[in-house]
N, C-alpha and C positions, 0 to 999 in steps of 0.2 A: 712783501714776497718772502716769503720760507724758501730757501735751495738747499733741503737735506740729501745727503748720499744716503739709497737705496740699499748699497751695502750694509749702510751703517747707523743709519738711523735707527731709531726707538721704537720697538714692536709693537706701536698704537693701535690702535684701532683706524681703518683709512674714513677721512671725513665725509660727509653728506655731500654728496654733487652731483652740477645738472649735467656738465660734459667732462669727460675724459681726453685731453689733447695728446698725441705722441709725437714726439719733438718739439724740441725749446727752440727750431729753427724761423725763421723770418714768416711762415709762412703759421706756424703755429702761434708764434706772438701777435697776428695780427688778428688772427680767429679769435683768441685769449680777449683781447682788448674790444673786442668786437660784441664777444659775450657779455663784458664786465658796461657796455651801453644799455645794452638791452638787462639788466640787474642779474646775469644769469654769472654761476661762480664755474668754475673749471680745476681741474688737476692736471700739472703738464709732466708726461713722463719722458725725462730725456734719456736718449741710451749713452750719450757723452757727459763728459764731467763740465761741461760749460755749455751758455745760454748763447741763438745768435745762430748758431748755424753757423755755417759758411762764409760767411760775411764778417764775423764774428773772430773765425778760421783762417784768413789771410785771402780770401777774396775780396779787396779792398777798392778794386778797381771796375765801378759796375757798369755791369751792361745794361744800358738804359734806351729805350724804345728808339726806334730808329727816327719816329714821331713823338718831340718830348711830350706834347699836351698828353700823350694816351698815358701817362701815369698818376694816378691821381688815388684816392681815397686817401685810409688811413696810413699806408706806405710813405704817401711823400707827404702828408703834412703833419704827420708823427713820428717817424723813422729817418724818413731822412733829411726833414726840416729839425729833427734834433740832433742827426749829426754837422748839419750845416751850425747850429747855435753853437754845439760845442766848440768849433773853432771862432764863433764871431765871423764867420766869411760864409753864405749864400756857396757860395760859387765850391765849395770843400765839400759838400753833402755828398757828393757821387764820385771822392777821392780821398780816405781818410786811413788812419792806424786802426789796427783791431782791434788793438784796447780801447777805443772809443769807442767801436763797433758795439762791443760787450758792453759799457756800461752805458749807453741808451738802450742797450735789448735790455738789461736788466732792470733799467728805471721804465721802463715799458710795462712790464710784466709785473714790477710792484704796484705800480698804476689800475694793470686786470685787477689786480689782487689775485691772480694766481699762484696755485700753490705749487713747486716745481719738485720733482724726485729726480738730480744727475745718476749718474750711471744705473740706469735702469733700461737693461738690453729683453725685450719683447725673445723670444726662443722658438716659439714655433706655437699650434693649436692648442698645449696641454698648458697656458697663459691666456686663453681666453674662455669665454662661454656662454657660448650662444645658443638662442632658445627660438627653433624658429626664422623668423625672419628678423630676427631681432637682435643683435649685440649686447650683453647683459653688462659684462663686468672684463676688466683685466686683473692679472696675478700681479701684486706689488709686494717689495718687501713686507709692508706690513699686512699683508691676506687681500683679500680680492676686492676690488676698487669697482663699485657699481656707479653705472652711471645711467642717462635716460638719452644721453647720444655720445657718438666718439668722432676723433676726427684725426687721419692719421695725417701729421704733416711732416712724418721721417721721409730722409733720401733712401730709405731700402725700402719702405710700403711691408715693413713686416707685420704690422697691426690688422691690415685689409688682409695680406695674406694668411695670416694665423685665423681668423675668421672665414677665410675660403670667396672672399671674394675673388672673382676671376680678372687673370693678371696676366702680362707675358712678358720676355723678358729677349732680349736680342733682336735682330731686324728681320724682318717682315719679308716672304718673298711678293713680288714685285704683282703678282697673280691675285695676292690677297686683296687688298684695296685699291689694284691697279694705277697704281704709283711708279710712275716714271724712275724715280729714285732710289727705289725699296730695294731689298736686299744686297747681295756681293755686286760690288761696282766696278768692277776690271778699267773698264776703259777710261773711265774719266780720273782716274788715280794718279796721284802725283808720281813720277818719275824721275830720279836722282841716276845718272850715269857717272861712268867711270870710277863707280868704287869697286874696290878689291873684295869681292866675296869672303865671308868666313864664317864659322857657327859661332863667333860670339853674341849674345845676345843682346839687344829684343827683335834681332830678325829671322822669321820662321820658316818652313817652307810654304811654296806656296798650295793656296787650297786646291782641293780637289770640288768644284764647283762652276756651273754655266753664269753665266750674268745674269742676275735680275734673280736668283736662288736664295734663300731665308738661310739663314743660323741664328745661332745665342750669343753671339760677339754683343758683346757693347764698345759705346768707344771709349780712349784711352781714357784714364785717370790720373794726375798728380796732386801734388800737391803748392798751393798757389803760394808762393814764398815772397817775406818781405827780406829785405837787405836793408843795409847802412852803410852809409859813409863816414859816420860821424865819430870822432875820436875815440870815443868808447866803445866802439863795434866789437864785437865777439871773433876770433878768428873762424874761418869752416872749420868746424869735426870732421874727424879721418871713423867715418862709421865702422862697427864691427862688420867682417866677411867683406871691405874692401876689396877691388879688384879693379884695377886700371886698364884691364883687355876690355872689361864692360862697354869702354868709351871709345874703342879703334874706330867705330863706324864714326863715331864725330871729330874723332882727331881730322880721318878723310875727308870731310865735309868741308874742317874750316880751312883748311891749307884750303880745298880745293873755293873756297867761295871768297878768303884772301881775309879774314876777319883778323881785325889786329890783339881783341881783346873783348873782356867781359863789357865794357863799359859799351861796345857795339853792339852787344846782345838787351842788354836791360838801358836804354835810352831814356829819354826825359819824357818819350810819352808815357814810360812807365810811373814817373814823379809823383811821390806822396805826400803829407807833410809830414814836419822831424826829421827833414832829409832821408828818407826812405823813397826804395823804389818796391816796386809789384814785379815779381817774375812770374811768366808762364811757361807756355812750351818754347818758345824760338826755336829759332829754325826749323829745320826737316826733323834732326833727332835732336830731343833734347829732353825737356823735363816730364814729357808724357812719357809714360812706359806702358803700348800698347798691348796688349795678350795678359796683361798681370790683374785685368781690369774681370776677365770674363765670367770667373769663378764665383766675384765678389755678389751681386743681387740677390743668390738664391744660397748664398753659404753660407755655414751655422756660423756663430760669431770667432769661434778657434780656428777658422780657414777665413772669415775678412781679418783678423788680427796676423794671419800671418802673410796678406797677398799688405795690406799696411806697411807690414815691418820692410818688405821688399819693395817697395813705393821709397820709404824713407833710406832704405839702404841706398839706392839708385838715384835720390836726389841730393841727400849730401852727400855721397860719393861721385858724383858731377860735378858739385861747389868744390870740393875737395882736388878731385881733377884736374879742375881750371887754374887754380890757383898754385898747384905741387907739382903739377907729373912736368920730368924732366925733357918728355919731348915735346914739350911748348915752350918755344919762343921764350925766354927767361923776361921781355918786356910784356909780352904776354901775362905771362904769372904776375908781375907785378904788378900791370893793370887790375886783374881779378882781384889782388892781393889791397886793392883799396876800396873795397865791400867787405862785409863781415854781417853780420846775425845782430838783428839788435835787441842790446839786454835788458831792454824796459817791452818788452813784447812777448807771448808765450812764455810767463816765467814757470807757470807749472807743467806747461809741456812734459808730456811722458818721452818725447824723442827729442828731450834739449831745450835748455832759455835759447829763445830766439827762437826756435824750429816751430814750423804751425805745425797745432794737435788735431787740427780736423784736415782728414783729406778729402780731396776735392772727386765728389761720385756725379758727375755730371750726370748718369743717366742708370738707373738700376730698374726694378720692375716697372711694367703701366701697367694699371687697371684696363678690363676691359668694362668699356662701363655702357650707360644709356646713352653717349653717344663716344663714338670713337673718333677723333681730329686726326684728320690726314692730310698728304700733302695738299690735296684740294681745295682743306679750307682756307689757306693759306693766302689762295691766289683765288682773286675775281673769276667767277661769277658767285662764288662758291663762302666768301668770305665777311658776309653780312648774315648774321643769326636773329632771330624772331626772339632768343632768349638771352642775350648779350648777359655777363657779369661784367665785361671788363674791355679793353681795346688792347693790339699791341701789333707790335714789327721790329722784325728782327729777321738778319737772313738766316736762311737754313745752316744752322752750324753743328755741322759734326767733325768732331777731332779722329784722328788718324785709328781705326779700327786693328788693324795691323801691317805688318812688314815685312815684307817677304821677296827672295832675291830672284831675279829675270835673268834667265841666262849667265853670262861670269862678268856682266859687268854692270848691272841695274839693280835698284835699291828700290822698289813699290813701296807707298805709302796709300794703304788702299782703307778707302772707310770717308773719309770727309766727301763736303759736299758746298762748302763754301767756295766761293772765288774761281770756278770752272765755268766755262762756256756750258757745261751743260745743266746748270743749276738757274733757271728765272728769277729772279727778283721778285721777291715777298711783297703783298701787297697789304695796307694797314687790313686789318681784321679784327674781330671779333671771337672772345671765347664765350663758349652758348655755357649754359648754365650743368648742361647735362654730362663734359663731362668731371664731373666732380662727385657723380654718386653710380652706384651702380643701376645695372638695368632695372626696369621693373619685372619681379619675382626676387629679385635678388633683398639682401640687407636692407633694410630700411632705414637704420638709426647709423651710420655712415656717412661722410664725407672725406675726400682725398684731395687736398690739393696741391701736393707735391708731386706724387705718383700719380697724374689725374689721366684719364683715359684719351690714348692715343696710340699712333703706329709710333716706329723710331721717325721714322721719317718727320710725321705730325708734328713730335714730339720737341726736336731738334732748334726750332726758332723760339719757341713760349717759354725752355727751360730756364729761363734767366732769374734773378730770385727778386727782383721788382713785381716780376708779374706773378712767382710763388707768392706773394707779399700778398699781392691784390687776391688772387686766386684764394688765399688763406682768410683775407676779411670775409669775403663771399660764403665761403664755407662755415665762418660764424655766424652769419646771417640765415646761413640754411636751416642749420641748427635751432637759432632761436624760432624759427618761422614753426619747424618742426616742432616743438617743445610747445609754444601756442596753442596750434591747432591740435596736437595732438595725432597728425596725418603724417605715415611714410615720407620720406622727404623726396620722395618719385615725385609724390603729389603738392607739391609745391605750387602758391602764388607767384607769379613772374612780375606779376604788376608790385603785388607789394613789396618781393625783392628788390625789383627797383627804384621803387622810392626810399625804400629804406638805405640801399648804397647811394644814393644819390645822395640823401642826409648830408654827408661825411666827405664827399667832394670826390667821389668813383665818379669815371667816366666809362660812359656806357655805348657812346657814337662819337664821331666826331666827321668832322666835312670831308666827304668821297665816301662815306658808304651810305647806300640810299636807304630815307630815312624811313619808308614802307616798311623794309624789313628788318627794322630797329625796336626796342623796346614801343610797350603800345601801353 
């Protein structure tokens, strides 16, 4: 595997190939490796300066199917039965450092033999060129990268976008797909009383909107951090544009919820190995910063670079917080004060050793595609496909969309959908094949399976990056099927799809969905 910077590499000429991959994420490694089965070569354009994605990034603690058996293909017995090896321990594959992360994504991808370009950021329409119904080439450092299919597996979907394929981006109102759950959700929103209203932020006013009404919100974003305990820990950085008022709302929080320290917040189910732990959101306010997120899908790379820099300000300025500011509990502080940043982790991080350099985009454009997954498909009767790639469950999890105050003494966290009375329980299901390309009329030499077609709602249980993994083989597979025949990949074999995931240890059913309207 070649991993040349885009910036900086050598004005070659760009080589002969059959697919163009965009992002070096889990989901594009799997497609990559997918192709290098079937003898087919590939070019991965990443817009970060490392392989792995997310995972890769400080998502270290995975979300794996609610039913283990639905994971299967080349995810878990190449991905994460190699992170499982690298420790000698089975039981570590679904709990591990990111620098492990990284170097199975990258002994993965030398494996494809794929050819990788880091920092290569996609811009908009005048980086591709399309003829037709057809995807030609992308702009690369070295001139325009032709290929005979592409397959976008970035978390912003700029590759489908910059080609026009149709995409949307915020929640859905409730009218569109007739989703119970769709858009502004007033009343099933978490509620935090007796805090002291103030404009410090992230809490905004509240919207001007009925229940069940669409906007462009997405939910929040941070970034997944690891910690240490271990003698060698890095202290927190005191970030530039610090500001201690930032945190008022969660000073109230933890008086009022009685928290004696950080050690209560990142617990042992967070536990890594190398004595590291996994941080996410905790509590009501914490390491999501809702409203920072909204701008990011559809903004040029100089407005995501700078809603990032305000991510990382707001997260090491919380570590910094917990650990410093004078009105916590001095036993307080020095419980925080025995975690630290560890320095065998993110050592080239642009925001600090120890600090992850990829931030966590849960959720940025969806394709609209040949077919759109809603919450319907989710839940029986609705949740067995005649075109299966893949199996999965997971509840509907969306993170707090925004915050906004009720009267002078309530805190709304409005946007999630987990852990309420009025959210059902996910039933195992099935992702169909279709959505992963666009409709028919649309692009033909295409596939998405990161950005794959759905509502937010749809969207919200599948996002996990095991079933990107899966989703992203599937998408290799479409491709080679495509390239074959020589057919739109609208027009696709279902039968031979499936046998060919099958090959490789994809599971396509599994017991409780009936088996009529399962692969045939």
């Amino acid at each position: 595997m070649r991993v040349p910077d885009a910036a900086t590499a050598a004005p070659t000429a760009p080589l002969p190939v059959d697919v163009v991959i965009y992002g070096a994420t889990l989901a594009g490694i799997m497609a990559a490796l997918r192709l290098r089965l079937r003898g087919l070569s590939s070019v991965i354009l990443e817009p970060t300066g490392h392989v792995g994605g997310i995972i890769a990034g400080g998502l270290v603690k995975t979300d794996t199917p609610n039913v283990t058996e639905a994971l299967g293909g080349l995810t878990s017995s190449r991905f994460f039965a190699g992170i499982g090896a690298a420790y000698g321990d089975d039981g570590s594959r679904y709990r591990f450092e990111p620098k492990v992360a990284e170097r199975v994504a990258r002994d993965l991808l030398a494996e494809a033999r794929a050819t990788v370009l880091v920092h290569h950021r996609l811009h908009g329409p005048a980086d591709v060129e399309v003829s037709g119904r057809r995807l030609r080439a992308v702009r690369t450092a070295q001139g325009w990268q032709r290929a005979r299919f592409f397959i976008d597996a970035s978390y912003e979907g700029d590759l489908m976008a910059a080609a026009g394929v149709p995409y949307t981006v915020g929640r859905e109102p409730k009218t569109r797909y007739d989703e119970p759950l769709a858009g502004f959700q007033p009343v099933q929103a978490y509620r935090r009383r007796s805090f002291r209203p103030n404009d410090r932020y992230p809490v905004g006013p509240a919207p001007k909107l009925h229940a069940g009404e669409g906007d462009e919100k997405t939910q929040a974003y941070n970034f997944r951090g690891v910690l240490s305990t271990n003698a060698d820990r890095l202290p927190f950085p005191k970030p530039a544009g610090y500001d201690p008022e930032h945190y008022r709302y969660l000073a109230q929080l933890l008086r009022q919820r009685g928290i004696p320290g950080l050690s209560s917040i990142v617990t042992e189910t967070a536990l890594l190995p190398g004595g590291k732990y996994q941080t996410n959101q905790a509590l009501f306010i914490g390491f999501d910063l809702p409203g920072a997120s909204w701008d990011y899908p559809d903004g040029s790379w100089r407005r995501r670079d700078e809603i990032i820099a305000e991510q990382v300000r707001w997260h090491q300025g919380m570590l910094y917080w917990l650990a410093n500011d004078p009105s916590l509990p001095e036993s307080f502080r020095a419980d925080a004060r025995r975690f630290g940043l560890p320095p065998d982790e993110f050592t080239d991080s642009p925001h600090g050793t120890g600090f992850p350099h990829a931030l966590y985009v849960r959720e940025a454009r969806r394709m609209v595609g040949a077919h759109v997954l809603t919450q319907h498909d989710l839940l029986s009767p609705n949740n067995t496909k005649a075109t299966p790639v893949c199996c999965w469950k997971y509840g509907m999890d969306s993170h707090i969309v925004q915050y906004y105050a009720e009267g002078d003494d309530t805190i709304v966290g409005e946007g999630t959908l987990s852990g309420t009375e009025f959210n059902p329980p996910v039933d195992l299901y099935q992702m169909p094949a279709e959505v992963l390309f666009p409709a028919r009329g649309g692009l033909e030499n295409i596939a998405v399976p990161l950005c794959f077609s759905a509502s937010h709602v749809g969207y919200t249980s599948p996002r996990m990056e095991p079933n990107y993994g899966m989703l992203g083989e599937a998408s290799g597979e479409l491709a080679a099927q495509s390239l074959r025949t020589g057919r739109p990949v609208q027009d696709y074999d279902h039968t031979d799809l499936a046998t060919a995931l099958r090959e490789h240890g994809s599971v396509l059913t599994l017991p409780g969905l009936e088996p009529e309207t399962c692969s045939r």
